[in-house]
TIMIVEX-15263 format. One record per residue (C-alpha): residue in one letter; x, y, z. Coordinates in steps of 0.02 Angstrom, whole numbers, plus 32768, in hexadecimal, padded with zeros to 4 digits. Layout:
N
AXYZ;...
This chain:
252
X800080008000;X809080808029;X80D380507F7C;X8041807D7F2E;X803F813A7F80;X80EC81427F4E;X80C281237EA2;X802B81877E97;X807982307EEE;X80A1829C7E6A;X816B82BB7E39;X81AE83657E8A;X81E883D37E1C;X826A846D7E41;X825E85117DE1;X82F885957DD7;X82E786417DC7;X832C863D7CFD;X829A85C07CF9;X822486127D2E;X826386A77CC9;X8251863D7C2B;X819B86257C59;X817886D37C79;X81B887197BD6;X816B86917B6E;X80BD86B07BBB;X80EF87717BB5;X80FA87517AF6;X805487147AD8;X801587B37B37;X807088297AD5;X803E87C07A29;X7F7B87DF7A5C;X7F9888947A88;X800288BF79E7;X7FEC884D7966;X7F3F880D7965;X7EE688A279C4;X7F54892D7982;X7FAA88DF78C5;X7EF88887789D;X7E5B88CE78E9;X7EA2896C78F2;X7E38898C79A8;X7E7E8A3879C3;X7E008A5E790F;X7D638A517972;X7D088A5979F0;X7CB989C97A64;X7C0C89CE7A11;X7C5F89CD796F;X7CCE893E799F;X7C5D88D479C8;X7BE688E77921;X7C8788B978BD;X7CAF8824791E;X7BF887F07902;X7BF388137851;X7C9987BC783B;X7CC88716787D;X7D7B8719783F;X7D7587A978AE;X7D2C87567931;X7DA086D17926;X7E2B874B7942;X7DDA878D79D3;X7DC986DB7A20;X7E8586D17A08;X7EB787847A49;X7E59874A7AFB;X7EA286A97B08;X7F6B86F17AFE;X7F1E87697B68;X7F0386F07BF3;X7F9E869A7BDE;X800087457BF7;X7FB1874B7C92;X801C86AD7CC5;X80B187257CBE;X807E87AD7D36;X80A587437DD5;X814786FC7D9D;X818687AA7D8B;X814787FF7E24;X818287677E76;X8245876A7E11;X825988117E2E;X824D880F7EEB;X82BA87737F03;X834487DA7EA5;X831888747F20;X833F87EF7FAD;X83D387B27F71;X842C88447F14;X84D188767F37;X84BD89217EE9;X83F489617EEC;X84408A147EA7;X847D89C07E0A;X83E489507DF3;X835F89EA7DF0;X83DE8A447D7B;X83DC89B77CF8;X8321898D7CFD;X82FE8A3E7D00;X836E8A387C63;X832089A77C13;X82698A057C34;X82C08AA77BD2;X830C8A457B4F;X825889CE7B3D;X81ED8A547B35;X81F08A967A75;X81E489C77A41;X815389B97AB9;X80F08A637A6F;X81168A2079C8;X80DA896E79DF;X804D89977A3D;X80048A3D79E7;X80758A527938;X80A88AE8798A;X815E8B1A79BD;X81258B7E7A52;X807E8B527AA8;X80598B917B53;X7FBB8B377B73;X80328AAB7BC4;X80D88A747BF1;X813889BA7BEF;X8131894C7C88;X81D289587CAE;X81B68A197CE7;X813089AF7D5B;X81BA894C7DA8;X823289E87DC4;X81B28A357E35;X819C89877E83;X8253898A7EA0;X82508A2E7EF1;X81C789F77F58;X821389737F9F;X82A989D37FEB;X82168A46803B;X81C589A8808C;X8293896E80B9;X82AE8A1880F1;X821F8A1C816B;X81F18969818C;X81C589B78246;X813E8A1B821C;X80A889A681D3;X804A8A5D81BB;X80D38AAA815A;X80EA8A1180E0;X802B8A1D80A7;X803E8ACE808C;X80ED8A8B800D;X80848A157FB7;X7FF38A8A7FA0;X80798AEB7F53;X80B28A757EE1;X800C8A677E96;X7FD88B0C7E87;X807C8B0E7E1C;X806B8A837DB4;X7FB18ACA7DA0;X7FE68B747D6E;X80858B4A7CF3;X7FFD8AB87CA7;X80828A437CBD;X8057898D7C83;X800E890D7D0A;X803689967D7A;X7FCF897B7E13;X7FC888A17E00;X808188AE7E11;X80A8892F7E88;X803188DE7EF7;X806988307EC3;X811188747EF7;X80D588B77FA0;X808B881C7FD3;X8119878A7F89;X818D87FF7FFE;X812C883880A0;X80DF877E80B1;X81848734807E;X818E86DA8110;X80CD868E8113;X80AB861D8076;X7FEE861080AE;X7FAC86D480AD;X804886F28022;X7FE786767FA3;X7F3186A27FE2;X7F5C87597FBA;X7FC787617F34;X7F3B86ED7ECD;X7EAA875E7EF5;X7F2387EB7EB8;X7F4E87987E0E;X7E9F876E7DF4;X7E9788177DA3;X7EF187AD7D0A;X7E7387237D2E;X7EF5868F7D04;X7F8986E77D6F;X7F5B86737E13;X7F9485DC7DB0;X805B86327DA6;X805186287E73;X804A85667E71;X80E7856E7DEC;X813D85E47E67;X812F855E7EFF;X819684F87EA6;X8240857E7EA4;X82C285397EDD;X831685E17F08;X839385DE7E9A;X83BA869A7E4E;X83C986C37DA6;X847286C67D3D;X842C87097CB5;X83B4878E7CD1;X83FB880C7C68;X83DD87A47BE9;X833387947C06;X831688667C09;X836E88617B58;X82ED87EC7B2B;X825488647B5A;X827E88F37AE7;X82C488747A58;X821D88157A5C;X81BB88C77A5F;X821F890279C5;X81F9886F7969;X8134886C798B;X81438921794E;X819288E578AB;X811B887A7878;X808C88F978B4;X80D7895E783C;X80CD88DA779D;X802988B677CD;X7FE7896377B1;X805D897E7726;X800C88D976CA;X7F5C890F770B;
């Protein structure tokens, strides 16, 4: 009988952080394919309005069809949201050097930014929203506040309400899942239970983001060796959407 447990008990698996990182940008990527290729390079969404929309998709089922495919890359974006809140604090715990880490994803925001407009809108500059990774340099910031004043349980509420009201007024992307994410994977670092209980109702705002927390129990905390890798990827991957946006509307 004990044999047969054994067998039936499922294998357990380990996860790394470049793991991890692997699945984030790879679910990233079908995010930023809905957003810029299908919504933006095919239905063109920014055209019309809701109303209008949604006669075209009826009248259409090509169209439709599109639509069905836009939502479901959609929902497997929101797989990534976790793994980054969740990445980007272990590195605040284990850095040797927290100046130079907010200086290069700060850069990697800058440098993102232009592929990110023109991916997402065709335009070089838009100001209606910024890249994630803007997102995770206020999340950074944040977490030296809550460091800085882990004595005062008042004063770290007012940081994170700061944090959001940022991410809300610079229209940063996932701004408030992952600075809240971020807040919780750190303050309840130390209490699986209320950490996973909280930081799935949080992601629930991406509807499938609750699944990434079960992938998470699995880390095995080893860091990443290759992260900078992984912030060349964002702005390579964005520039390349962005190209084909562009011979999409050029063969339109």
């Amino acid at each position: 009988m004990n044999d047969l447990r054994r067998r039936r008990r499922l294998p357990h698996i380990e996860v790394n952080a470049d793991t991890l990182m692997w699945y984030g940008s790879i679910t990233l990527l079908f995010y930023s394919i809905s957003m810029s290729v299908i919504q933006n390079g095919m239905l063109h969404v920014s055209r019309y309005s809701n109303s209008q929309l949604r006669e075209l998709l009826v009248a259409d089922p090509d169209l439709m069809l599109l639509s069905g495919w836009a939502a479901v890359f959609q929902l497997l974006g929101g797989l990534a949201i976790p793994v980054f809140a969740f990445l980007t604090v272990e590195e605040f715990l284990h850095t040797k050097n927290y100046r130079n880490d907010l200086l290069c994803i700060l850069g990697f925001a800058l440098l993102s930014e232009i592929p990110f407009d023109l991916a997402m809108s065709g335009k070089v500059f838009d100001w209606t929203s910024q890249n994630m990774l803007f997102s995770l340099t206020v999340g950074l910031v944040m977490l030296y506040g809550l460091r800085l004043f882990a004595a005062s349980k008042g004063v770290q509420i007012l940081i994170v309400a700061a944090a959001v009201f940022w991410c809300s007024l610079m229209k940063t992307g996932f701004g408030l899942c992952l600075v809240l994410l971020m807040a919780i994977y750190y303050l309840l670092r130390e209490k699986p239970g209320p950490r996973l209980l909280w930081s799935s109702l949080v992601s629930l705002m991406y509807v499938t983001g609750p699944v990434s927390n079960f992938v998470l129990k699995r880390y095995n905390g080893q860091t990443s060796s290759r992260k900078y890798l992984f912030l060349c990827l964002y702005p390579l991957h964005l520039l390349a959407l962005a190209a084909v946006v562009s011979l999409l509307k050029v063969s339109a």
